[in-house]
N, C-alpha and C positions, 0 to 999 in steps of 0.2 A: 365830042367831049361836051360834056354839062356845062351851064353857064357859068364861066369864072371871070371874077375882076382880078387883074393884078395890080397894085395898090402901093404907095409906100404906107410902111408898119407905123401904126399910133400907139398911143399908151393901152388901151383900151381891150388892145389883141395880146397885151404879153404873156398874159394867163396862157391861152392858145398857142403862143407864138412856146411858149415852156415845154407845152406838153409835147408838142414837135419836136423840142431838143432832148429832152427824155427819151422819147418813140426810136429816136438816130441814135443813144446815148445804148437804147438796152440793142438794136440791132448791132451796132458794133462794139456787143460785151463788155461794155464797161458803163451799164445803168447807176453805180455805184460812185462813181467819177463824178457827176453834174450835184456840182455844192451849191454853185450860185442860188441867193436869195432871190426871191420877187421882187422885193424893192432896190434890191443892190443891181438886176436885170434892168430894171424900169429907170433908177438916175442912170445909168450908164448910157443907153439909151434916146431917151427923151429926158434928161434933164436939162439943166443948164449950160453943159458943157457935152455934149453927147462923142464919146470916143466910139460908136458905131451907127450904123445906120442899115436899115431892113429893107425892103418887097416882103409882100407878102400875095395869097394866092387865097381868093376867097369864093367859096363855094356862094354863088348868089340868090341857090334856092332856099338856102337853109343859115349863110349868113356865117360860117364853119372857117374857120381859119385850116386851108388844104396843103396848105406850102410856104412857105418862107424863105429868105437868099438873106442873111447877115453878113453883112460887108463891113469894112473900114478901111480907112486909106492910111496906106504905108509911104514912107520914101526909101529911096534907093540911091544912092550915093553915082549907080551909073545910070540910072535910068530916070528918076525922075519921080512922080505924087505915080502909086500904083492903086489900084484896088484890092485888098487881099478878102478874098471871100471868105470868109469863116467857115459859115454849114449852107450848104444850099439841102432844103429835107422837103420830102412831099410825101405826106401820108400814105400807106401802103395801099389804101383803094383807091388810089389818086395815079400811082405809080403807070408808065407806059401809056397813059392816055395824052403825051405833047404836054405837059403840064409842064416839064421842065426845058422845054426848047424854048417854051413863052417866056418865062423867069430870065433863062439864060440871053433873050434878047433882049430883055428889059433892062438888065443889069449891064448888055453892051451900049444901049441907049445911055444910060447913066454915065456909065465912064467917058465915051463920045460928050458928052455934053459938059462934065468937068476938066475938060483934055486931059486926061486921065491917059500915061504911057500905056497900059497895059493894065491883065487883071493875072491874078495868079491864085491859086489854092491848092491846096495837098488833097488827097487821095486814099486810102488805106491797100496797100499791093493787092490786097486778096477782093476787093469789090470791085469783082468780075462787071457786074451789071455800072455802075459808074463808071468806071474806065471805058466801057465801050459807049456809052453815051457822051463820055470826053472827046473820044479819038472823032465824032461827027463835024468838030470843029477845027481853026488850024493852030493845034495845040503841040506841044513839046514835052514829053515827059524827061523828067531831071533826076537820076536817081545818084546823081555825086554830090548828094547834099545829106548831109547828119543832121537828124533834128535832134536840138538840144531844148532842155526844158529844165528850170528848178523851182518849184512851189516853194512859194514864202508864207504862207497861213496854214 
């Protein structure tokens, strides 16, 4: 694999760090769905109060934002501070070179070091290729769960 730093996300990268969430946005058909502004991205983020927090995956030849893991931490009523990963995305020529085995143990580093219960994230049933890079670890799939959602804006 090429030289990569993995990194926590600055302000600096969100521009990059966007266009990752687009790239994952048009792969899982729904490019039309990602409203979020840049700056409403960037205070969420790195503001004041930051309700998320990144890794990122940085090509060091070229200085190229390759990958990105958005996290935040949930509680659980039974379990405790969890990690909930949002999008872990790693650019298509990026893909299958260990780029996301690195990420993924950077992100167990993280949690280990916040004594974080556990991390958890959702899936889409038909992303054959992430599921089987899920099952390399000792994971659980949960499919007695409804996801619920209601847009307010």
């Amino acid at each position: 694999m090429e030289p990569v730093l993995i990194r926590a996300a600055k302000p600096a990268d969100a521009i990059q760090m966007l266009n990752l969430i687009k790239e994952l946005a048009d792969y899982e058909k729904a490019a039309d769905q990602v409203t979020v502004s840049l700056d409403h991205f960037i205070e969420s983020g790195f503001g004041e109060n930051p309700v998320w927090w990144a890794i990122v995956a940085e090509d060091i030849s070229n200085m190229q934002i390759v990958g990105m893991a958005l996290y935040y931490i949930r509680y659980s009523t039974w379990k405790g501070q969890r990690m909930f990963l949002e999008d872990i995305v790693i650019t298509e020529t990026w893909r299958n070179k260990g780029l996301g085995k690195l990420m993924m143990n950077k992100l167990f580093e993280i949690a280990e070091a916040r004594k974080l219960s556990g991390i958890l994230w959702q899936v889409l049933n038909w992303n054959e290729d992430a599921i089987r890079f899920y099952k390399k670890y000792p994971v659980t799939f949960d499919d007695s769960w409804i996801n619920v959602s209601m847009d307010l804006i």
